[in-house]
ROPAPA-456722 format. One line per field, with one value per residue (C-alpha): chain; residue in one letter; x, y, z. Coordinates in pm, 1 decimal. Layout:
N
chaine [A; ...]
residu [A; ...]
x [X; ...]
y [Y; ...]
z [Z; ...]
! end
This chain:
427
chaine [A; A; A; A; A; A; A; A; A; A; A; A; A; A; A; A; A; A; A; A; A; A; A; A; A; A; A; A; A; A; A; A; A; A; A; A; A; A; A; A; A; A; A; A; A; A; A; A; A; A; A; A; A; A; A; A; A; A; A; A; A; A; A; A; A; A; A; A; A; A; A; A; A; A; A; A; A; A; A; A; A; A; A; A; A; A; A; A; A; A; A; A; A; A; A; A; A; A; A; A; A; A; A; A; A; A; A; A; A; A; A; A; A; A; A; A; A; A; A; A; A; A; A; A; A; A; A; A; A; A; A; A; A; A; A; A; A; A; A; A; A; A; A; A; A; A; A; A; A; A; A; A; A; A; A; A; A; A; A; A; A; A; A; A; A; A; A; A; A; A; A; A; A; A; A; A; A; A; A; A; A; A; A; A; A; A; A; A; A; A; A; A; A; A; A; A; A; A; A; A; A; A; A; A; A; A; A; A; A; A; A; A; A; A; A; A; A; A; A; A; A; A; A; A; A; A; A; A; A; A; A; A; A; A; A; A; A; A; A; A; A; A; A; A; A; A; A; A; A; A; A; A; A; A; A; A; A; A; A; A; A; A; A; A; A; A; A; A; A; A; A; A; A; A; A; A; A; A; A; A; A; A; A; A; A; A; A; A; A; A; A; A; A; A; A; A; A; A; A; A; A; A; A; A; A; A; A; A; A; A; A; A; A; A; A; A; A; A; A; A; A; A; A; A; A; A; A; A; A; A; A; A; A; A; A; A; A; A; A; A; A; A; A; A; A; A; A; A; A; A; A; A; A; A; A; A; A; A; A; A; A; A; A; A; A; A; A; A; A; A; A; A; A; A; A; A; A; A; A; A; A; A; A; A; A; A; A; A; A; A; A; A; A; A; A; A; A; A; A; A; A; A; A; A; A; A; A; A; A; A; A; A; A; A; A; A; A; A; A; A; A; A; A; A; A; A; A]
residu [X; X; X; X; X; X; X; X; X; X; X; X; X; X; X; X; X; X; X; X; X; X; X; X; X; X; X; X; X; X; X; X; X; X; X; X; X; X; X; X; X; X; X; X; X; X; X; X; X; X; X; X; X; X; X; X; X; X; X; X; X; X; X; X; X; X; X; X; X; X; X; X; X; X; X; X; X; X; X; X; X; X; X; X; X; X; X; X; X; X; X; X; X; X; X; X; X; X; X; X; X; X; X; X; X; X; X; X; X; X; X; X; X; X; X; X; X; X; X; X; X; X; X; X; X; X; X; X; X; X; X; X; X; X; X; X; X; X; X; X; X; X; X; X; X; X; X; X; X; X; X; X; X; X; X; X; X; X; X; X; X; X; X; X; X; X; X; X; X; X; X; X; X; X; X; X; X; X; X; X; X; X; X; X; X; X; X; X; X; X; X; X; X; X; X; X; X; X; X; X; X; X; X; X; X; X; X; X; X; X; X; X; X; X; X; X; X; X; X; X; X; X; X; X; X; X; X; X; X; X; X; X; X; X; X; X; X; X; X; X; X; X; X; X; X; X; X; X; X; X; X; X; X; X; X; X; X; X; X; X; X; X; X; X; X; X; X; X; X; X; X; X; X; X; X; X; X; X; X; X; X; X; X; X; X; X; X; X; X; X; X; X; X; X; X; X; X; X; X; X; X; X; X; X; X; X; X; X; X; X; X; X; X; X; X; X; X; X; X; X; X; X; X; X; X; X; X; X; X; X; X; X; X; X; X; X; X; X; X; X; X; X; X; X; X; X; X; X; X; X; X; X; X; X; X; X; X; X; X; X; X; X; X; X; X; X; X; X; X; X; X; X; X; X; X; X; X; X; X; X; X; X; X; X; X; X; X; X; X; X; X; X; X; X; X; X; X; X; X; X; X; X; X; X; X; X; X; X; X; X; X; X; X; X; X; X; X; X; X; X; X; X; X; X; X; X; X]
x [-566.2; -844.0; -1084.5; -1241.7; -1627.7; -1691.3; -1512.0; -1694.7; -1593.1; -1727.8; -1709.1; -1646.7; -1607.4; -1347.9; -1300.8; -981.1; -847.8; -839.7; -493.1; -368.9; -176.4; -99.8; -505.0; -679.1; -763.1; -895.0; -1321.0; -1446.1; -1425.9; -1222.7; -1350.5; -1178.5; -1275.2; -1235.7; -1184.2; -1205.5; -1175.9; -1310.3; -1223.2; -1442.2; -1214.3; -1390.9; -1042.2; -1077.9; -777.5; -833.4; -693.5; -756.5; -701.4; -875.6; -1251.9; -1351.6; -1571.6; -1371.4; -1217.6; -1490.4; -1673.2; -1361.6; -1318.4; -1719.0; -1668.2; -1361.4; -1482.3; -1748.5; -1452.3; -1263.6; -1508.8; -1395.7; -1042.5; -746.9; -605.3; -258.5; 2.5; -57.1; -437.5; -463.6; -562.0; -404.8; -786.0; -698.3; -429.0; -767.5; -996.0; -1051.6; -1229.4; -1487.6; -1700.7; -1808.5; -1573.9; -1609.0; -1405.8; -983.9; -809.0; -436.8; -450.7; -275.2; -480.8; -578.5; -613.4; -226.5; -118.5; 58.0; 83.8; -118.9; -460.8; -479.5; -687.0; -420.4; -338.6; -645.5; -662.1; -336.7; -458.6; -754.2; -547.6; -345.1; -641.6; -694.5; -395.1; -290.8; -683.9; -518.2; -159.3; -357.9; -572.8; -238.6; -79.3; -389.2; -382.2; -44.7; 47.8; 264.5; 334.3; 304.4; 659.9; 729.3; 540.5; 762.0; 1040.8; 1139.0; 1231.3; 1595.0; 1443.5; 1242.9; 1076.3; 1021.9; 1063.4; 774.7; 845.3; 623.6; 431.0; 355.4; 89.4; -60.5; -332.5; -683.5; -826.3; -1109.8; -1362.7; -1530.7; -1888.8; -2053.8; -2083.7; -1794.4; -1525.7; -1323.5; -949.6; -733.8; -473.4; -508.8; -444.6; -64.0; -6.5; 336.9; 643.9; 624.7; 236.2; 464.3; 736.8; 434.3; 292.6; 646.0; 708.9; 337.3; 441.7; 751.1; 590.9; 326.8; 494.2; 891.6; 943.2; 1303.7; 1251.3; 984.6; 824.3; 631.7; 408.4; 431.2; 310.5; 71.6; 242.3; 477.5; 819.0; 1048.3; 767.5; 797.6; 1160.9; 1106.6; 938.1; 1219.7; 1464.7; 1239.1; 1231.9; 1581.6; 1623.4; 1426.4; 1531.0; 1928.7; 2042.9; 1727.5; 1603.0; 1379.3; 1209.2; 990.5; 740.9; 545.2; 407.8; 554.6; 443.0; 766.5; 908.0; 1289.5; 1459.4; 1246.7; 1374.1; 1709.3; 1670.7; 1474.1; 1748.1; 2042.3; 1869.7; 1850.2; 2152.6; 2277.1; 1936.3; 1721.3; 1780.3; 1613.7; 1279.6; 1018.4; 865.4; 971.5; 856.8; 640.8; 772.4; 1127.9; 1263.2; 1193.9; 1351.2; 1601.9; 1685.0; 1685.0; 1860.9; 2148.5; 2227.4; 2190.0; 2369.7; 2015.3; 1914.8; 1569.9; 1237.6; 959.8; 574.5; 491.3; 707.5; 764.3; 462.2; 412.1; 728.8; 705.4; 820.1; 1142.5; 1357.8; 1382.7; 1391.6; 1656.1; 1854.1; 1861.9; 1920.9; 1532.5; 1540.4; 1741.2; 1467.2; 1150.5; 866.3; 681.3; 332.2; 204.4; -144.9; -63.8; 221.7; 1.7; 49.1; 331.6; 496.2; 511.8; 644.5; 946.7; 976.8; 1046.5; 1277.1; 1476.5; 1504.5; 1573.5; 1865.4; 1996.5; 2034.7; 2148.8; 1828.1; 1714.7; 1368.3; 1140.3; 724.3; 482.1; 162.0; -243.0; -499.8; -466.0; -656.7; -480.2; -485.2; -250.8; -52.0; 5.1; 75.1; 313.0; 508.0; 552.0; 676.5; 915.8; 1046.1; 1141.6; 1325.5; 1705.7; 1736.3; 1498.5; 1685.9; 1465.1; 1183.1; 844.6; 565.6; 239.2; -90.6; -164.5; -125.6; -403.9; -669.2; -919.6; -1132.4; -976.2; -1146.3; -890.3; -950.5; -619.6; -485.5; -114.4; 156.6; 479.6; 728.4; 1037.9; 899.6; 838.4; 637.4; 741.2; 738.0; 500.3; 557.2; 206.6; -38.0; -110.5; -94.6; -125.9; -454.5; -839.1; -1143.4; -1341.1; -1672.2; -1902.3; -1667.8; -1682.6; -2050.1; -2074.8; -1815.7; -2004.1; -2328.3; -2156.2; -2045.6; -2436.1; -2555.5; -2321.0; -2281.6; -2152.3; -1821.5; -1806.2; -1493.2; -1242.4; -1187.1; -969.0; -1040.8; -1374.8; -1323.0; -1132.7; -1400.4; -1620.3; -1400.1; -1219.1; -1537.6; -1321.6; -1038.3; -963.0; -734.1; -386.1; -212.4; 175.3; 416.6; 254.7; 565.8]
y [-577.7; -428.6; -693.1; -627.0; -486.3; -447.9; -447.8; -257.2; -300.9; -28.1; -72.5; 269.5; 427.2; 667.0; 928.0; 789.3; 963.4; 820.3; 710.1; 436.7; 132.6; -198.7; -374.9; -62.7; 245.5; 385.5; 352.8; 682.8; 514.0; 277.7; 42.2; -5.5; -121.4; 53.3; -120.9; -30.2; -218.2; -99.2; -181.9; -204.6; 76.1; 282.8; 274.9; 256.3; 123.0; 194.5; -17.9; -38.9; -246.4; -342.5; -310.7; -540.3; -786.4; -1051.5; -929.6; -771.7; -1140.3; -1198.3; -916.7; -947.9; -1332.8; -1265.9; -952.7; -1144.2; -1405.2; -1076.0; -948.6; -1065.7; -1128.6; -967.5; -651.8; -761.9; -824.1; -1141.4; -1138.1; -1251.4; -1601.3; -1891.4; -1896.4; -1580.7; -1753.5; -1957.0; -1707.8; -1707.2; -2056.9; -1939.9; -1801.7; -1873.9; -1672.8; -1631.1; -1785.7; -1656.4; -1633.2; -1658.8; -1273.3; -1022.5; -814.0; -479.8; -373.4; -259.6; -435.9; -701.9; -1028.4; -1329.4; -1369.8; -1608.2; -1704.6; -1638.3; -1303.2; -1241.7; -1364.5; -1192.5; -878.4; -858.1; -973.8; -685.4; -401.4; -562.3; -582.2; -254.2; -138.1; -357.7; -170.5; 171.7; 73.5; -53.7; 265.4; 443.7; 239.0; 264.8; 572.2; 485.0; 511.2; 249.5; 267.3; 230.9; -132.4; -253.1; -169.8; 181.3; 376.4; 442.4; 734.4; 1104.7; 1141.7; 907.5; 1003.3; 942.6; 929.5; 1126.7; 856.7; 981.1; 814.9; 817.4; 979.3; 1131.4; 1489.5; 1322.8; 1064.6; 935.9; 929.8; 1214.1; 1292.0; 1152.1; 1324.4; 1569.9; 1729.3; 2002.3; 1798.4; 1762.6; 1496.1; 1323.1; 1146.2; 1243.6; 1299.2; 1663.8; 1603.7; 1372.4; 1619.8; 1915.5; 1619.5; 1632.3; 1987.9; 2006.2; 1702.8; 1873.4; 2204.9; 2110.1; 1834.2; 1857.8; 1530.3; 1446.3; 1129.8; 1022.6; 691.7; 635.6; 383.7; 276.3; -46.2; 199.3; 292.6; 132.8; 97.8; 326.0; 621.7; 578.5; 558.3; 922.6; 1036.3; 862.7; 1080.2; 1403.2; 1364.8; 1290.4; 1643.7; 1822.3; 1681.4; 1618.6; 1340.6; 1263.6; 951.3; 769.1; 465.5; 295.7; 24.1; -140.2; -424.1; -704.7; -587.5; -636.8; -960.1; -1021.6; -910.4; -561.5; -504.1; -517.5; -280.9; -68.1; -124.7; -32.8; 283.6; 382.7; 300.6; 560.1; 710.8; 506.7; 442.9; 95.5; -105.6; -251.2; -553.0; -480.6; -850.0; -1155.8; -1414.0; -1481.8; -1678.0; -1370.6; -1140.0; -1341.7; -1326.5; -1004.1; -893.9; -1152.4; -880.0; -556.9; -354.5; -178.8; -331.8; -467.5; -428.5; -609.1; -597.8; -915.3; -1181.6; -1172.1; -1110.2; -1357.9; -1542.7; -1860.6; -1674.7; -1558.4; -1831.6; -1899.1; -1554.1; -1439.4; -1721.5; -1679.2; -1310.6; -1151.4; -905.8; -627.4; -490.9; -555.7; -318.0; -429.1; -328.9; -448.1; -475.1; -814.3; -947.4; -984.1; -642.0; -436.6; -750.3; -948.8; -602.0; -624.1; -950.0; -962.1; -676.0; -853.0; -1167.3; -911.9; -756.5; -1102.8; -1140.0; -820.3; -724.6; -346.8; -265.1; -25.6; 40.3; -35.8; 191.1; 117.3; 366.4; 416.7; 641.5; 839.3; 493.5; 274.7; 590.7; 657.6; 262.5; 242.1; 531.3; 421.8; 66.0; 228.7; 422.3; 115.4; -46.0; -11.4; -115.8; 121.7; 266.0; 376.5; 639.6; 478.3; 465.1; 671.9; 756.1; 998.0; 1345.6; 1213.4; 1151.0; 1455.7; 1221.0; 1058.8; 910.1; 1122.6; 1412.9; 1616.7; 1462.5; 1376.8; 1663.6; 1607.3; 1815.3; 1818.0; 1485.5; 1377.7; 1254.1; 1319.5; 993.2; 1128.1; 986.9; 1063.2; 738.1; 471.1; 562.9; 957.2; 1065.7; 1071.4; 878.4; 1096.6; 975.6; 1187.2; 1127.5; 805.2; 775.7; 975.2; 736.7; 447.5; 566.3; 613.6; 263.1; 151.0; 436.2; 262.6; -129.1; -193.3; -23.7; -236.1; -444.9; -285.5; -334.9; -129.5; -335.7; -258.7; 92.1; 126.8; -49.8; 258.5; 437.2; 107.0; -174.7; -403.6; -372.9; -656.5; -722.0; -811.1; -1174.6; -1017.2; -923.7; -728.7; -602.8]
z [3241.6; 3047.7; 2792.1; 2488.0; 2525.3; 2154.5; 1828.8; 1544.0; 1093.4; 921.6; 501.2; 356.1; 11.9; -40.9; -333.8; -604.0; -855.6; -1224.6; -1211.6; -1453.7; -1415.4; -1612.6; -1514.4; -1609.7; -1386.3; -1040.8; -992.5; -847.8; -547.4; -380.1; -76.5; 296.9; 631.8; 887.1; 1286.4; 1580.0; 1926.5; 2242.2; 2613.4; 2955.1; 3010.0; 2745.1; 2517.2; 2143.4; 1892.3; 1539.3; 1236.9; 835.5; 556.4; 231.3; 150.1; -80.5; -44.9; 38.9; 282.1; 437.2; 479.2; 647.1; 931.0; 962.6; 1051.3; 1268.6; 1479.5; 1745.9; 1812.0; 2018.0; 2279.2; 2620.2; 2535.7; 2716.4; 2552.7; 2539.1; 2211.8; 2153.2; 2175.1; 1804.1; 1848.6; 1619.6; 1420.5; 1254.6; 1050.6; 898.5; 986.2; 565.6; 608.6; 860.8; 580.9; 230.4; -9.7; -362.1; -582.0; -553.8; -883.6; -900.4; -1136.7; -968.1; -713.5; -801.4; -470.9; -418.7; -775.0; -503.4; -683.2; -753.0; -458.6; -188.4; 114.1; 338.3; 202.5; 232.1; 589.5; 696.7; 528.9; 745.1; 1050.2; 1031.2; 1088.9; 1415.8; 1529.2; 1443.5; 1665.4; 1916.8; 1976.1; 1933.3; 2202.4; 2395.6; 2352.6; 2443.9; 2751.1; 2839.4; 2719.9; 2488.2; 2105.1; 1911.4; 1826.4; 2195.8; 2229.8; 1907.6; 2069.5; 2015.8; 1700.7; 1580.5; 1377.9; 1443.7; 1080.1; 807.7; 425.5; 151.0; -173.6; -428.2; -615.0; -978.6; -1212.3; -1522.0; -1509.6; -1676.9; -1598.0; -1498.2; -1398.2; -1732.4; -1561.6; -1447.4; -1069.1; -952.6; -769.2; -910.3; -838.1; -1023.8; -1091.4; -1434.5; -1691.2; -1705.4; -1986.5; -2154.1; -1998.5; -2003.9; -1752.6; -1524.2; -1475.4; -1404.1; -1143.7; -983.7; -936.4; -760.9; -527.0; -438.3; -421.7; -219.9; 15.3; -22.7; -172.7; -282.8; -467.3; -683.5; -865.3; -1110.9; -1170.6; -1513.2; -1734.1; -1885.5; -2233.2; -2405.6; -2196.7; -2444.8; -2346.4; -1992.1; -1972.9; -2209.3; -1891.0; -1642.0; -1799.2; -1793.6; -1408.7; -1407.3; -1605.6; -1373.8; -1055.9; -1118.1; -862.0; -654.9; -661.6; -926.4; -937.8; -1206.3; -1152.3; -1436.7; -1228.6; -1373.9; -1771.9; -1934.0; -2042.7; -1934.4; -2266.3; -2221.3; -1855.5; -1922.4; -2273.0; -1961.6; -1697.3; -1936.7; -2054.6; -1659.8; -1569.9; -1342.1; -1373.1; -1165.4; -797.7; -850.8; -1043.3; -904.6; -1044.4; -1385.2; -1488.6; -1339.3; -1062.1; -887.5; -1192.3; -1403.0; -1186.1; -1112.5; -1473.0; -1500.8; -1139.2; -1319.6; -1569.5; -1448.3; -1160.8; -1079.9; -797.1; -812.1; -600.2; -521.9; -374.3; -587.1; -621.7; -223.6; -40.0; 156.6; 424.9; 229.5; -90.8; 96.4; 91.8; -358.6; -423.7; -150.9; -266.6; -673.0; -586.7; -750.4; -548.0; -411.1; -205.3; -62.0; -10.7; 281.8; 358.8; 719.3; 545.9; 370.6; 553.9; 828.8; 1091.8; 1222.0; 1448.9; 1085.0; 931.0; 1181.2; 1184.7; 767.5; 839.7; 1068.9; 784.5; 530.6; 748.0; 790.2; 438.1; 334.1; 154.9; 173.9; 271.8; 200.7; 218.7; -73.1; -68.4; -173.3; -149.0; 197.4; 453.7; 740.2; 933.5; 757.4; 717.1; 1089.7; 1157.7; 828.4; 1021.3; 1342.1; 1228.9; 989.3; 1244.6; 1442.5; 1138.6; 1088.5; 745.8; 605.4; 366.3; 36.9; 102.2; 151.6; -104.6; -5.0; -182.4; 70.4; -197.6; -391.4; -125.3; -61.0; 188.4; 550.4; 850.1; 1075.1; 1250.5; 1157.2; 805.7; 782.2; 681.1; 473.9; 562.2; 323.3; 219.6; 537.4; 898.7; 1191.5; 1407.0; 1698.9; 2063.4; 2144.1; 2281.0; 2032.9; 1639.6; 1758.5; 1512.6; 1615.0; 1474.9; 1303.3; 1373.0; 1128.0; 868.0; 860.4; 869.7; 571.2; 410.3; 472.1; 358.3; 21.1; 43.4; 159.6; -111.2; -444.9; -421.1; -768.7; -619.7; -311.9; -497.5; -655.4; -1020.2; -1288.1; -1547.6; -1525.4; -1487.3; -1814.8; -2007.0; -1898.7; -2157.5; -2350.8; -2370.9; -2532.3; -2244.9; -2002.3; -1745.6; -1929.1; -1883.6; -1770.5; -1902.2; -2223.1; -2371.9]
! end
């Protein structure tokens, strides 16, 4: 069996759009660390997750503690469940996290968030070693491809500051920009269903742009997802004015007892990436009925064994399942496909960011085809490090530290200065 010779985090900066959401909008750039862990063998495993500076302190700490440890599954020692308390953190606020909108912040979020980029460098370098996909260690896949769903936003034409990056996407802002947005996604990548985020305007606009889709794509599937900005009364005016319209909401208000509330009186079924993100939040809100269906994301639950693991709990309770998305590199992308592919329950197409990215640490992007990946039986996750890339990445981050954390608050101040963050819900 092969041991650890070196594990390497690299911080990197990566180009974002300037799409909106409820706490603001996009920086220029967004942050992410990228890991990789090499054998004696001369095998490298590659895994990614958040950037900020939190979590960086976190994977910085953790890294040394690998080197000279088996490469096997279970390598992951108990300390990484604390591995949060090894250094000095900055203050953690219970305000939702704008990295991935996913609820209120925690050390061991945090700590499970950073967990799961070395575990994922661990099964690629398994698979590399082996000769095996990734897939293959979690115990096969029951599926070929996995379906994306086009993920609209709110959005500007542009970067307020000079000299950021730049796209021809245009600005969205009306329901007649969202519905142009769609036909390029489905244009471009074959999507069939589509969500947009919304909590930007006020809710009667965006269901106005729900219904546009629904015009222009008869019978594929919809989704809003405010992020918890509406009270109760306004997601159930929202829920009966997309009844038979929407395939489900996501997080249409704040906490279980909210959705709860609202799941009570409604047929839409309700989803979540906030009110259960952790396994400790499972039990209340599977048993007042909140939610409908959960959108894992292996980042924050704590790597792909965790992902199956919750799937497993939510196929025991008859909970669908489905995959939340952050501004994610080719990476997380390749990992969120080969767990889905294991996953029987996985009935909703998966969230991805991946149309709006122009940057990627990969040799040979990702391809949607009809809407979707194929699951590749190739070693490991099946992409390539690319190495000049990502130096050029993380001289950006080295180059611009004020964008080392993300922030949309402080983004839309660039353009709003009187703007902050919003207590939820707003309407």
């Amino acid at each position: 069996m092969s041991r650890i010779a070196a594990v390497r985090v690299t911080p990197i900066l990566i180009a974002d759009p300037p799409l909106l959401n409820v706490q603001g909008v996009h920086q220029p750039y967004t942050p992410r660390t990228i890991v990789e862990v090499e054998t004696d063998a001369g095998v490298v495993g590659v895994g990614e997750t958040y950037g900020d500076t939190d979590y960086l302190r976190v994977a910085e700490a953790f890294a040394p503690t690998l080197p000279g440890g088996e490469l096997n599954a279970n390598l992951l020692p108990e300390a990484v469940r604390d591995c949060a308390t090894r250094v000095a953190l900055s203050r953690i606020d219970n305000t939702v996290q704008a990295e991935g909108l996913r609820g209120s912040r925690s050390l061991a979020k945090i700590a499970s968030s950073v967990a799961s980029a070395f575990e994922v460098a661990i099964f690629d370098a398994l698979g590399h070693q082996t000769g095996l996909p990734v897939h293959a260690l979690l115990g096969g896949k029951v599926r070929d491809r996995v379906e994306y769903s086009g993920y609209l936003f709110y959005r500007w034409a542009e970067h307020p500051d000079p000299g950021g990056p730049t796209d021809d996407w245009g600005a969205a802002l009306d329901p007649a920009g969202v519905v142009a947005q769609a036909r390029r996604m489905a244009r471009d990548h074959g999507f069939t269903s589509f969500k947009l985020k919304g909590g930007v305007f006020p809710p009667a606009e965006e269901v106005a742009a729900v219904k546009a889709l629904a015009e222009a794509f008869p019978g594929q599937p919809l989704r809003l997802d405010p992020n918890g900005g509406w009270t109760v009364q306004t997601s159930l005016q929202v829920a009966a004015e997309l009844e038979g319209i929407a395939e489900y909401l996501e997080d249409p208000t704040v906490g279980t007892p909210g959705m709860a509330a609202v799941a009570a009186r409604t047929s839409l079924p309700l989803a979540t990436n906030m009110c259960v993100t952790t396994f400790e939040e499972i039990p209340e809100a599977f048993r007042v009925g909140a939610v409908q269906v959960v959108l894992s994301d292996h980042h924050y639950w704590g790597g792909l064994l965790a992902t199956c693991e919750l799937a497993a709990i939510c196929r025991t309770f008859g909970v669908d399942l489905s995959m939340h998305s952050n501004t994610h590199l080719g990476i997380s992308l390749a990992a969120m496909t080969q767990v889905a592919a294991t996953i029987p329950n996985l009935r909703y197409a998966c969230d991805t960011h991946r149309p709006w990215q122009t940057e990627d640490v990969i040799t040979v992007p990702h391809t949607f085809v009809d809407g979707c990946l194929p699951v590749t039986d190739t070693p490991g996750l099946g992409i390539e490090l690319d190495r000049d890339r990502l130096a050029e990445l993380h001289q950006r981050w080295l180059d611009l530290p004020e964008l080392r954390s993300r922030d949309d608050a402080a983004a839309m101040r660039r353009v709003r200065p009187e703007f902050s963050a919003p207590k939820l819900p707003i309407w």
